[in-house]
C-alpha positions in Angstrom: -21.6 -43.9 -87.5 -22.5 -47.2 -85.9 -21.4 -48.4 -82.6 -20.5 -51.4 -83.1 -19.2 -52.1 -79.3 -22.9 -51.6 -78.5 -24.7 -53.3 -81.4 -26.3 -56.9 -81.4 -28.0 -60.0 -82.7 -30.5 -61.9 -80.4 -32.1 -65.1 -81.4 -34.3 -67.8 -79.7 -34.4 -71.2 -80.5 -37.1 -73.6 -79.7 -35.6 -77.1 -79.5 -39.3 -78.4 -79.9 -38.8 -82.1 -80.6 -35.5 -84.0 -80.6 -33.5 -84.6 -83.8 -33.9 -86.9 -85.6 -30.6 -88.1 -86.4 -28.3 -85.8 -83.7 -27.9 -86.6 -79.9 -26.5 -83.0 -79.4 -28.0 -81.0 -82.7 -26.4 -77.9 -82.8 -24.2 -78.8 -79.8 -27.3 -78.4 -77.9 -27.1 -80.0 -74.6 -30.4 -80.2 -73.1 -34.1 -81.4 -73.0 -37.1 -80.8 -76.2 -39.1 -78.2 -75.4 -36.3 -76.4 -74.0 -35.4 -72.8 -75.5 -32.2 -70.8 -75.5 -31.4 -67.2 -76.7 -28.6 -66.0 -78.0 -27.1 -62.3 -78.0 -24.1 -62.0 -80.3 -22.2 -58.1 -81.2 -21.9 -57.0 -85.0 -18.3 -56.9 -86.4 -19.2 -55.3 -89.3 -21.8 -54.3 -92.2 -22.8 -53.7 -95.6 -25.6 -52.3 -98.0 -26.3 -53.0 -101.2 -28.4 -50.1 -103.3 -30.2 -51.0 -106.6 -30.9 -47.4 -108.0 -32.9 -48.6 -111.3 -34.9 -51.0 -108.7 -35.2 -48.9 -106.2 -34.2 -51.2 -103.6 -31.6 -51.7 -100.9 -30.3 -54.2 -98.6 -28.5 -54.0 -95.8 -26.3 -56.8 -93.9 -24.2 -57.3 -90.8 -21.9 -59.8 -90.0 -21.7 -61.2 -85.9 -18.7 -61.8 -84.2 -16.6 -64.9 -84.5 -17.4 -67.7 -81.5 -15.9 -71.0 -81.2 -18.2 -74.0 -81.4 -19.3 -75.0 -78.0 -22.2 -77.0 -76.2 -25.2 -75.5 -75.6 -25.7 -75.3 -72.6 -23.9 -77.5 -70.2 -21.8 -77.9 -67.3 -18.8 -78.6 -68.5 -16.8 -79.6 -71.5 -17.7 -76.5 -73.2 -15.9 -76.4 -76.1 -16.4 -78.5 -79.0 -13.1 -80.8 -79.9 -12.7 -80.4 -83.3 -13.3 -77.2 -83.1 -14.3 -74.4 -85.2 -15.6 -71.2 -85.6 -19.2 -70.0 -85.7 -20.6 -66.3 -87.5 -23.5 -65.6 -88.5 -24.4 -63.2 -91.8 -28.2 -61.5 -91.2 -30.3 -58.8 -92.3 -33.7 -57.8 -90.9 -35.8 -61.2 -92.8 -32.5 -63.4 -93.7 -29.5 -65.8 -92.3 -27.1 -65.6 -95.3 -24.6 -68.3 -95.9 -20.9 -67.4 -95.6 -18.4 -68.2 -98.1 -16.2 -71.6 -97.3 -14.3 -71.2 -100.9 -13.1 -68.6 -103.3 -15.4 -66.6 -105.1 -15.3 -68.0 -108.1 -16.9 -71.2 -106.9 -20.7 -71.7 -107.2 -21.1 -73.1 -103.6 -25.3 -73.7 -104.9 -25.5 -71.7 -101.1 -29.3 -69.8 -100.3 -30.6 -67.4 -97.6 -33.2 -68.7 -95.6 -35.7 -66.6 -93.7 -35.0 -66.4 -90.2 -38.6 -67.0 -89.4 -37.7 -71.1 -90.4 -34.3 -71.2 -88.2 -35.7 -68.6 -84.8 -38.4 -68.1 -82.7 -37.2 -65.1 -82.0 -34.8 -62.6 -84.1 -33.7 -58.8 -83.1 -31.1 -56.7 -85.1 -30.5 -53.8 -82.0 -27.9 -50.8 -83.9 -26.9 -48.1 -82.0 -25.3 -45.4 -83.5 -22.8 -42.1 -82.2 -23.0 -38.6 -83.0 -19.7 -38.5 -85.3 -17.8 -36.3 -88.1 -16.1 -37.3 -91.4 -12.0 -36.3 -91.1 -11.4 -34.3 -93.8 -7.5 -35.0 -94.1 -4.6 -37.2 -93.4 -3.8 -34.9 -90.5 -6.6 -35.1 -89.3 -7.2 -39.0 -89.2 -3.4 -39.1 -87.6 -4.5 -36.7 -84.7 -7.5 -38.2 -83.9 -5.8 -42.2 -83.7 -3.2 -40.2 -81.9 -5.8 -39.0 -79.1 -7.4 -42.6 -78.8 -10.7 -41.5 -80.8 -12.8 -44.6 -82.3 -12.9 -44.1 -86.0 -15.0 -45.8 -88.0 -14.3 -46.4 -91.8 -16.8 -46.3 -94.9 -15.8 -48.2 -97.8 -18.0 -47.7 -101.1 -17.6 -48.8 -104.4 -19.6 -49.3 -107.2 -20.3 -52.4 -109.5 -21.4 -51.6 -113.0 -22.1 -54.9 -113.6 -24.8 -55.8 -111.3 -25.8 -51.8 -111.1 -25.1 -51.4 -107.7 -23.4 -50.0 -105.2 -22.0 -51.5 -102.3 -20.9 -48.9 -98.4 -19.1 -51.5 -96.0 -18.6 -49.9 -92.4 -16.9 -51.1 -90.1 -14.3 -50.0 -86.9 -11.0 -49.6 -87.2 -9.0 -51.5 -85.2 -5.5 -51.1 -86.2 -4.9 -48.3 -88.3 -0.1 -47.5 -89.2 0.9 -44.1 -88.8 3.7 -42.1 -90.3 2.8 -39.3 -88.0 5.8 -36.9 -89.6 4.4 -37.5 -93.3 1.3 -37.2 -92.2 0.1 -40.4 -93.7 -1.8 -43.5 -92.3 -2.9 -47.4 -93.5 -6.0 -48.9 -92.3 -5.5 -52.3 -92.1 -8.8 -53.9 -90.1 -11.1 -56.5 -90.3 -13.3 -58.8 -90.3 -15.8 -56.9 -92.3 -18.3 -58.7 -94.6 -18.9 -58.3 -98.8 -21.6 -59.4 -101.1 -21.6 -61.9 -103.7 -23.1 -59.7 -106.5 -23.3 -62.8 -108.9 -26.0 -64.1 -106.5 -28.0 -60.3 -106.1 -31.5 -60.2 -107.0 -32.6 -57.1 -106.3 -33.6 -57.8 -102.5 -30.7 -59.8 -101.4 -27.8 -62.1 -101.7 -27.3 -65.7 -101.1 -23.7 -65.6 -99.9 -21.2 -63.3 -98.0 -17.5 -63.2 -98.0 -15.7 -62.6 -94.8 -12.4 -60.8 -95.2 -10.6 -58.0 -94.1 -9.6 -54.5 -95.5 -6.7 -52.0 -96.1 -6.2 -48.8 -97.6 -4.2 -45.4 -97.9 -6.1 -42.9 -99.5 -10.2 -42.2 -100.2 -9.8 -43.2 -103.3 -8.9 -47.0 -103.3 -9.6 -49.9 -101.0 -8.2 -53.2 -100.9 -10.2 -56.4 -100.0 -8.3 -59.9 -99.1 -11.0 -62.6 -98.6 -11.2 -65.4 -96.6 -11.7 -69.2 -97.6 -11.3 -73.2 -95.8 -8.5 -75.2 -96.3 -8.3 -78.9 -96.6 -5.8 -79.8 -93.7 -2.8 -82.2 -94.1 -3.2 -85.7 -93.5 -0.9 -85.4 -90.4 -2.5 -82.5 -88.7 -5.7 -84.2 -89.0 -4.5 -86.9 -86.4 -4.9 -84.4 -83.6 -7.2 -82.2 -85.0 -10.4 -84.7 -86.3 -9.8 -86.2 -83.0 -12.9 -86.1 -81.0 -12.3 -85.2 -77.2 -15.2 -85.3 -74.4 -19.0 -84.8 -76.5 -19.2 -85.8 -79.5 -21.0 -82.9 -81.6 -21.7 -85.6 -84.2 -22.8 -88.5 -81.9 -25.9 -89.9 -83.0 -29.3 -90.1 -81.4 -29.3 -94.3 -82.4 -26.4 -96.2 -81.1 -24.2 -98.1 -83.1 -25.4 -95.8 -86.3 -22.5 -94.3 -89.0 -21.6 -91.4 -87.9 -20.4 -89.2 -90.9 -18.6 -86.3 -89.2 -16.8 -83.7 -91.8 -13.2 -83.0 -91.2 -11.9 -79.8 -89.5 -10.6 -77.3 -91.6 -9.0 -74.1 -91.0 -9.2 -70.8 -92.7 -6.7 -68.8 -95.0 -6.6 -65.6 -96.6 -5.4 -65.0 -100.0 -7.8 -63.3 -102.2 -7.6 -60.3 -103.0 -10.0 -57.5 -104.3 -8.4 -54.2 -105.7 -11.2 -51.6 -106.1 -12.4 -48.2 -107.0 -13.7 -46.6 -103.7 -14.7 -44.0 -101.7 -13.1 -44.1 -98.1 -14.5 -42.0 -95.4 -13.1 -42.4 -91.7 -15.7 -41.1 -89.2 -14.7 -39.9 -85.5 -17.2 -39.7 -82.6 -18.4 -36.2 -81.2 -16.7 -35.4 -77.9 -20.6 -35.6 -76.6 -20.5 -39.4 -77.9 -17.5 -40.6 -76.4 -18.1 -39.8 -73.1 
């Protein structure tokens, strides 16, 4: 069972040379040959196994941040803002989904050798034990216990199969029935149409729910285009300008806010296991 409270990405990047075209790339305030490291928790993960190949991949998606300036002494925060994760395994950055999946956004890895100078995946793990019942997964969320959940399904047509793990944090009771809901997120899934037997070249972030250990529900998430009206206060630039160029008096061709929605859904076939941690773990 991971622990994700104590599990992390760390990154260095070398701002080498200036941009080319960006006075703040990245939102990076500061000087070439300047470095800055970066130490962001895991939300969630997946693995992908390829039996006939005999491979496997696994996946973890960071936390959310909102875009800021690196690093500076004030005016922090980006305006328009928006929201910054990251999708990694041990050699790739993976690109995460902006629209449904049945788009072809032409999205592809990259190794993170060509984005960091530096790259860590740190997991820890705690000593835990699979609930066996409903009961059981309604006493232990009664008694504060961190519970993780396993989600795996399998896709016959890619010949995979795909374990997502991630914490639960919101699970409903119906303590007298002795029934419960997870309903927790944000946890990350594989586009299988882009698997090729060592990895994928786009992740969907979205958030899961589900009643029983046989059956999980997946609603994904995707960008919206805003209305013409919100974008009057929301494509207004405040402060920095993340988009300012390096020349003045150059276009500057800054793409408009948008903000996220769920309404996807993916109705699978699973197995569901809710982990609790050992009494020795959670002290």
């Amino acid at each position: 069972m991971i622990d994700f409270d104590r599990s992390f990405v760390t990154w260095t990047i070398e701002w080498a040379e200036p941009d080319p075209v960006y006075a703040f790339p990245g939102g990076f305030v500061g000087e070439p040959g300047e470095a800055t490291t970066s130490r962001v928790q895991i939300d969630a993960c997946f693995e992908i196994v390829d039996q006939a190949r005999g491979t496997a991949c696994t996946i973890y998606l960071t936390a959310p941040c909102r875009s800021e300036f690196i690093i500076a002494d004030d005016n922090l925060f980006q305006v328009p803002n928006g929201e910054f994760r990251a999708a990694v395994s041990d050699t790739f950055t993976i690109p995460i989904a902006a629209e449904p999946s049945w788009h072809d956004e032409g999205a592809r890895r990259q190794h993170v050798d060509e984005r960091f100078a530096e790259f860590a995946i740190d997991v820890r793990a705690h000593d835990a034990v699979v609930l066996a019942s409903d009961d059981a997964v309604v006493a232990a969320s009664l008694a504060g216990t961190r519970l993780n959940a396993r989600s795996t399904y399998r896709d016959d047509t890619h010949a995979v199969t795909v374990s997502v793990e991630y914490p639960i944090k919101l699970i409903n009771l119906h303590a007298s029935g002795g029934r419960y809901q997870v309903c927790t997120g944000a946890v990350a899934l594989p586009d299988l149409t882009t698997w090729d037997g060592a990895g994928v070249d786009r992740v969907f972030v979205a958030h899961a729910a589900f009643t029983a250990n046989d059956h999980v529900e997946f609603i994904l998430r995707r960008s919206i285009a805003l209305a013409k009206h919100e974008l009057a206060w929301a494509a207004a630039v405040r402060g920095r300008d993340r988009y300012e160029r390096r020349v003045p008096g150059e276009p500057v061709d800054r793409p408009p806010p948008r903000a996220a929605g769920y309404f996807e859904t993916w109705e699978l076939p699973a197995v569901n296991t809710i982990w609790q941690t050992s009494d020795e773990s959670r002290r």
